[in-house]
C-alpha positions in Angstrom: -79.6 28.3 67.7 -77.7 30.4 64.9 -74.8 30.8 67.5 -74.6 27.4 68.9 -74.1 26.3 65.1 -71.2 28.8 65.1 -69.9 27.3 67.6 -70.3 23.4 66.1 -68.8 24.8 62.8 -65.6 25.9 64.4 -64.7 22.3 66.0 -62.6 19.7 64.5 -64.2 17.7 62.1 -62.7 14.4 63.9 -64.7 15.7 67.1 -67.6 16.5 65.1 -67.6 13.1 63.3 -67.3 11.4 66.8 -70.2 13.4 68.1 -71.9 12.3 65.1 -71.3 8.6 65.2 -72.8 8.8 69.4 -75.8 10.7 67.8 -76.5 7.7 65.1 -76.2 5.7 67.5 -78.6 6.9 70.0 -81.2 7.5 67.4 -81.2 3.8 65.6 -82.1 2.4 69.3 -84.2 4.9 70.3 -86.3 5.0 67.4 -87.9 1.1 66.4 -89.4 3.1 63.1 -86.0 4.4 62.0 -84.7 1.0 63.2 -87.1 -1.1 61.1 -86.7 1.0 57.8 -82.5 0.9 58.4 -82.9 -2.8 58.6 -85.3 -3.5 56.1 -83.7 -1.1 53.4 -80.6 -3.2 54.0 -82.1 -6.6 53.6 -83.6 -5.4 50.3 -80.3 -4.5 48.9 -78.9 -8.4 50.4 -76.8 -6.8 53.6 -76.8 -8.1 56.6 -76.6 -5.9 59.6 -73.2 -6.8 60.2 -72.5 -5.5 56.6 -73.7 -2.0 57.2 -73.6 -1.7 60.8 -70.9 1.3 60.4 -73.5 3.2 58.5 -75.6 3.5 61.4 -72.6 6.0 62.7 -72.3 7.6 59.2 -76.1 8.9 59.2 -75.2 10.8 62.7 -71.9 12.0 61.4 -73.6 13.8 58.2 -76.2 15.5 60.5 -72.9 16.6 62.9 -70.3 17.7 59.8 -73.4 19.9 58.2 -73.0 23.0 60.5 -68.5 22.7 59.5 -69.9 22.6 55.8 -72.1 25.3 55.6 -70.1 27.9 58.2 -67.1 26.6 58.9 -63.9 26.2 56.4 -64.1 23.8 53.9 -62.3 20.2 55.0 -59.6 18.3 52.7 -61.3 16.7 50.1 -58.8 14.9 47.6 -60.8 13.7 44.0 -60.1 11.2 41.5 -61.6 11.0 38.4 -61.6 14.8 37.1 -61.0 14.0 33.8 -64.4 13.0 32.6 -65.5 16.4 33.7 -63.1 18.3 31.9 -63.9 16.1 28.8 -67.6 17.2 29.4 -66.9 21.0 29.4 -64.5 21.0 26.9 -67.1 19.8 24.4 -69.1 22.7 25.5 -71.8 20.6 27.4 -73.8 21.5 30.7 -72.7 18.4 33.6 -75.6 17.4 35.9 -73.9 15.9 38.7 -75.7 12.9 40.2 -75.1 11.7 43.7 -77.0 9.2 46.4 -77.5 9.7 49.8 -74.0 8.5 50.3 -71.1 9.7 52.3 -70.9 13.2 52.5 -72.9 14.3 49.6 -72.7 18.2 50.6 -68.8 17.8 50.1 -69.3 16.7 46.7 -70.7 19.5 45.2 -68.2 22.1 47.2 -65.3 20.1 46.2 -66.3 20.4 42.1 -67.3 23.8 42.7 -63.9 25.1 44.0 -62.2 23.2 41.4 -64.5 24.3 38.5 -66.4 27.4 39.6 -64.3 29.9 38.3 -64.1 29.0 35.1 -67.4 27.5 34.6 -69.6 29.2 37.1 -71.6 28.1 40.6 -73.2 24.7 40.5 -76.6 25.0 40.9 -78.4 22.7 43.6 -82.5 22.4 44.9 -83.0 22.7 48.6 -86.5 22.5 50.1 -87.3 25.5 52.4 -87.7 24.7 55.9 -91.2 25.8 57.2 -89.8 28.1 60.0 -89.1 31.1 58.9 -85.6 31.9 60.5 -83.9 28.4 59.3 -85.1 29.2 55.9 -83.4 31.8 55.5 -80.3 30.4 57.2 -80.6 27.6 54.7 -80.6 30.0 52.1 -77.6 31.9 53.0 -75.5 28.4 54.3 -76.2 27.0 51.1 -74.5 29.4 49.2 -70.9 28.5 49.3 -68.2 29.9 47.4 -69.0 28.2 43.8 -72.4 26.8 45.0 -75.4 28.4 44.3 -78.9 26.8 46.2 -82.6 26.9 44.4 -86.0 26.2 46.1 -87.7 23.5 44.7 -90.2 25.8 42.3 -90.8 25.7 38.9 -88.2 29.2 38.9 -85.9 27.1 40.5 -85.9 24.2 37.8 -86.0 26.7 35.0 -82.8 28.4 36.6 -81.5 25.1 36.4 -82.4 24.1 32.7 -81.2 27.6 32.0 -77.6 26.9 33.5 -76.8 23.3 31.8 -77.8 25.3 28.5 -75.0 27.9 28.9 -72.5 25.3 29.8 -72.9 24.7 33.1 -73.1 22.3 36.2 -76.5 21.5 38.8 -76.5 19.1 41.2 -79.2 16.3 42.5 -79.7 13.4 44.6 -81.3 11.3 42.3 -82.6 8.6 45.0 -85.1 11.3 46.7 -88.3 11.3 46.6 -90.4 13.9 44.9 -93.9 14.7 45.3 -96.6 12.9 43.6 -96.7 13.6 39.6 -93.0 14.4 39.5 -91.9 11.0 39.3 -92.6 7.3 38.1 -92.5 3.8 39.8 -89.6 1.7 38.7 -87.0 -0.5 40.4 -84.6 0.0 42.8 -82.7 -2.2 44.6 -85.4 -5.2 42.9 -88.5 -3.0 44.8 -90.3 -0.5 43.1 -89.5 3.0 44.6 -90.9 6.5 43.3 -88.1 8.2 41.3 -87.8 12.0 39.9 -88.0 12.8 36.2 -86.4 15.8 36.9 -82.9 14.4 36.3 -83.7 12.4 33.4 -85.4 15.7 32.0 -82.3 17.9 32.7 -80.4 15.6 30.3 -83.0 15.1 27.8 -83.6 18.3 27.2 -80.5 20.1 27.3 -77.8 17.3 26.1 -75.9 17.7 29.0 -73.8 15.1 30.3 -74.2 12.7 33.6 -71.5 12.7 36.2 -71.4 10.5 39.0 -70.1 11.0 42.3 -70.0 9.6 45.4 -67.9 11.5 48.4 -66.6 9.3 51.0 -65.4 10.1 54.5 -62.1 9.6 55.7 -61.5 7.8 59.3 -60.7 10.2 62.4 -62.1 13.2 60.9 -59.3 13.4 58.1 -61.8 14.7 55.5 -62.9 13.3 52.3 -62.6 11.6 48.8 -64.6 12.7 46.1 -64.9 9.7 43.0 -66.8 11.1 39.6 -67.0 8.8 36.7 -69.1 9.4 33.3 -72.9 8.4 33.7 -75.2 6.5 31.7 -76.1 7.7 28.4 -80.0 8.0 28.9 -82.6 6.0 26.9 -84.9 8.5 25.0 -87.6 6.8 26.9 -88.8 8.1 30.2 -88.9 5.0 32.2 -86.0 3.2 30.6 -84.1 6.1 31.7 -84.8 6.3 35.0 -84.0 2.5 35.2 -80.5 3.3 33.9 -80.1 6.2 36.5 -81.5 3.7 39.6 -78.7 1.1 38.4 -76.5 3.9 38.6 -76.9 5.0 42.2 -77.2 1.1 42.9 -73.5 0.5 41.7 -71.9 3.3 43.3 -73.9 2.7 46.9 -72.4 -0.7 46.2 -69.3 0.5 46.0 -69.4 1.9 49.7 -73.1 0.3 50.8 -71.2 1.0 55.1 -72.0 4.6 54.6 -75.0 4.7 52.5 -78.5 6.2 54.4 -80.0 3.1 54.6 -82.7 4.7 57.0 -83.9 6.8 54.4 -87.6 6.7 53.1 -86.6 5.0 49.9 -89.8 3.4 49.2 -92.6 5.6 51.0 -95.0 6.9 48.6 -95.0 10.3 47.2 -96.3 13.2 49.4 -99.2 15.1 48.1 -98.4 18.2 46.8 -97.2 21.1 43.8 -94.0 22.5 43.2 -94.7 25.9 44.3 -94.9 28.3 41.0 -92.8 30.8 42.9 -90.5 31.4 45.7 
């Protein structure tokens, strides 16, 4: 398996995007349950199918670019909007980079990394171990890029990130993903209540660092990417208030490109049962 992602990591990313777009394609008829959510999500946010049909070919082409991103080497990515960030650091505050499940959300973090991470250190992300035991560690060590340094989800990994945005530096999240049950609270998005992290709103609160938002978009024929960060909300002291602001946030900027958004993700499921492990 390690190989054949070798292999996939070396190929053009226009192949590996067309690849993609067949695979998206095969699993929204194949699967009525993936089907259902896609659609439903969708009408939630007011799109019609023929809004967001072209997302149904974006969800295979971020399973198909993933083994180029984490082996291969790294595809154009142009940014707009830098300045914010440098603002941010030059007032000597950590950046907690927020992002949907939009685009090519991977990309985004690499991009800021390679600009920043040599002056500012590696952006720190969570990843969830995989349950078998070989593609946990191949997560581990994928994950890692140049500028990019990758956390489990354990209380060691969100006190390496609270210790990082209080030195100055950058994490990263995906704000719109749904934690387990007790790390998050019930509040609006997209008009329906879906269960949303603290942990973001927490990062901020208690280290003063600033929101940045991104969103990375694809390029047609495999021509790479476009990275857009923009200042975030300035948080309510209030938990839930907050976590309103930061749901309108990923709102506007899935809004902004809705055609490549994961509409098929589990948005509003309820909150798996468990702890954040207390060590790796």
């Amino acid at each position: 398996m390690l190989l054949f992602l070798r292999f996939l990591a070396v190929l053009p990313l226009g192949l590996l995007h067309g690849l993609g777009a067949l695979l998206g394609w095969v699993v929204f008829a194949l699967s009525p349950t993936y089907r259902r959510r896609f659609l439903e999500n969708a009408a939630q946010a007011g799109y019609a199918f023929a809004q967001v049909r072209a997302a149904v070919g974006h969800a295979g082409r971020m399973v198909a670019e993933l083994p180029r991103l984490w082996l291969g080497r790294p595809p154009p990515c142009t940014m707009h909007g830098a300045e914010c960030i440098e603002r941010a650091w030059a007032a000597g505050r950590g950046i907690v980079f927020l992002t949907p499940h939009l685009g090519c959300f991977e990309m985004s973090v690499q991009r800021a990394a390679q600009r920043w991470g040599a002056d500012h250190g590696p952006i720190t992300v969570l990843y969830r171990p995989a349950r078998q035991a070989w593609l946990a560690r191949f997560q581990e060590t994928a994950r890692n890029r140049p500028g990019v340094q990758a956390v489990p989800t354990t209380l060691p990994g969100v006190r390496s990130m609270i210790r990082v945005l209080r030195r100055g530096g950058a994490v990263g999240l995906l704000p719109d993903q749904v934690p387990p049950e007790g790390q998050g609270l019930w509040v609006p998005f997209f008009g329906r209540p879906a269960y949303t992290m603290t942990l973001a709103a927490r990062l901020v609160q208690q280290t003063g660092a600033a929101i940045i938002l991104a969103r990375c978009e694809r390029l047609s024929w495999g021509r790479g990417y476009v990275l857009y960060v923009e200042p975030g909300p300035q948080l309510a002291p209030d938990m839930e208030a907050a976590l309103r602001q930061i749901n309108e946030a990923m709102e506007r900027l899935i809004r902004a490109c809705p055609e490549q958004y994961l509409w098929g993700y589990g948005r509003y499921k309820k909150p798996r049962v468990e702890r954040m492990e207390a060590a790796a």
